[in-house]
N, C-alpha and C positions, 0 to 999 in steps of 0.2 A: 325870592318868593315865587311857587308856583301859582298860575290861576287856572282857573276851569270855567268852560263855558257856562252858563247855565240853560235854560229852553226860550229865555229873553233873548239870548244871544249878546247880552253883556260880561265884561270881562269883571268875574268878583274877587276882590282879593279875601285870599283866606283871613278866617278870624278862629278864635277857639272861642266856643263858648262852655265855659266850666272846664273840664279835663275834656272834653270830644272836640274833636275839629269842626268846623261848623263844615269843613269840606265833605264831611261826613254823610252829613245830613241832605247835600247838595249831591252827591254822589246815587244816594239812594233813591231820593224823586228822581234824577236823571232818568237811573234802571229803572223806576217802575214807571215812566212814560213809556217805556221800551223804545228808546233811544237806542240802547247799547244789546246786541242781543248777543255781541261777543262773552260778557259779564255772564249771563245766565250759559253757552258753551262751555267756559274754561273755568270759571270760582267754583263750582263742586269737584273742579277735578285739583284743586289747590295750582293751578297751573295762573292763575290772577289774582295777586293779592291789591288790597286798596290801592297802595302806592302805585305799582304799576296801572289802577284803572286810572287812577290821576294823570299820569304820564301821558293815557292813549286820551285820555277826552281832555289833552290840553295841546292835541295837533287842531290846526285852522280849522280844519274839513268841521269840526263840527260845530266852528262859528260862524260857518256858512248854513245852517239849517231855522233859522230865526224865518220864522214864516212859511213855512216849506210843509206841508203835509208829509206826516211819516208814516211808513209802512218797514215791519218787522218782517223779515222772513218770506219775502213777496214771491210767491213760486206762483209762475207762468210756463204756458203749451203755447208755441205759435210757430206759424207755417214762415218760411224763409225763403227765397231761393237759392237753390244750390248751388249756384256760380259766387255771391253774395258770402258765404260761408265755410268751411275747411276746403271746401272744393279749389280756393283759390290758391293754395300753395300748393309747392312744386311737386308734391310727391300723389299726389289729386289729378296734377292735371289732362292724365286721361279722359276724366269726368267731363272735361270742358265742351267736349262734340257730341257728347251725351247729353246731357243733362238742360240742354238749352231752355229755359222755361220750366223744367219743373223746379218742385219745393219740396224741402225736409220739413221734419216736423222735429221741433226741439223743446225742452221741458228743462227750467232749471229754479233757481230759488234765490234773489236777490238776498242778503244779508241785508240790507237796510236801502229800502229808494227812499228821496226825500222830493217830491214832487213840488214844483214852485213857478207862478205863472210865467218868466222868463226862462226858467232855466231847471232841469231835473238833476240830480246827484243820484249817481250809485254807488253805493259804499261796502266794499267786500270785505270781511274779514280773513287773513290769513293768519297762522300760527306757525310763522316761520324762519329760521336760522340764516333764512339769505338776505343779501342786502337788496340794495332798492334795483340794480340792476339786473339782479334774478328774477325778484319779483315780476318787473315789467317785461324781459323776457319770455316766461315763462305763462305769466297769466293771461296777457294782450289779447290773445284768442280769444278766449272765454271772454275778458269781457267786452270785446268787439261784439262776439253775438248778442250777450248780455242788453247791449246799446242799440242794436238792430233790434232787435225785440220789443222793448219799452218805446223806441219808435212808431214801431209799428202800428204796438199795443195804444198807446195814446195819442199815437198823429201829430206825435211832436216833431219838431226838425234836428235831423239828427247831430247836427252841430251844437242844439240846445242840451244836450245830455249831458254828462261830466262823469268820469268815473276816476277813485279813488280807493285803492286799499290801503286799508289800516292794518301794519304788521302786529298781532298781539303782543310776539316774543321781545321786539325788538321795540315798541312803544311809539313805532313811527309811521308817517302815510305816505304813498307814493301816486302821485298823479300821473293817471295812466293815460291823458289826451295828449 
């Protein structure tokens, strides 16, 4: 039997009530807390059906938001320093005698932060064919900035952040710390 989280953060086992699942019913409050802002991205493109939103809000990450202040779609401007930022890999590292002290200014859009007095989660959605190695590969930049950002932005400690993407396609999350 599959479960899903609910916004309790208790684990509920499914029941049917009449012919509808009651997972159903639990799926929908979920979306309209805007929990899930992947659900409203990918179901008009038939690219999410139920079963698979089951799948994605039955990885941990979202048994960890039980008290956590949610923000949908959190798009943030904040100034960085450029050493701190793309500057530090190798193909940058020109920049390094430059740039000593100053800052970029970077803009981007959290998928889902969930803000929580110990500890903040950022949750990105991806819609992708690769596995968990790609993903962390590939994404790690972004959301290092991502994490320096919310940092910054909230004066949290940057060890207290967590960041986690939820693959759509694939129905699975990969912890990027």
């Amino acid at each position: 039997r599959k479960v899903i989280p609910l916004l309790t953060g208790r684990k509920s086992e499914l029941k049917r009530v009449g012919s509808v699942p009651q997972y159903l019913r639990d799926i929908y409050i979920f979306v309209q807390k805007t929990v899930l802002s992947a659900y409203e991205k990918f179901s008009d493109k038939d690219l999410l059906s139920v079963e698979k939103l089951v799948e994605i809000l039955s990885n941990p990450v979202f048994y960890s938001l039980r008290g956590k202040t949610l923000y949908k779609e959190r798009q943030f401007l904040v100034s960085l320093p450029v050493l701190e930022t793309y500057a530090n890999k190798e193909e940058f590292s020109y920049l390094k005698d430059k740039t000593d002290g100053e800052e970029m200014l970077f803009q981007g859009a959290i998928d889902l932060l969930a803000e929580g007095e110990e500890e903040t989660w950022i949750i990105d959605y991806k819609y992708s064919k690769g596995g968990a190695e790609y993903l962390k590969n590939h994404y790690k930049p972004q959301l290092d900035l991502y994490k320096k950002a919310v940092a910054k932005i909230t004066g949290k400690p940057l060890d207290s952040i967590r960041c986690r993407i939820v693959n759509i396609f694939h129905g699975f999350e990969v912890d990027m710390d």
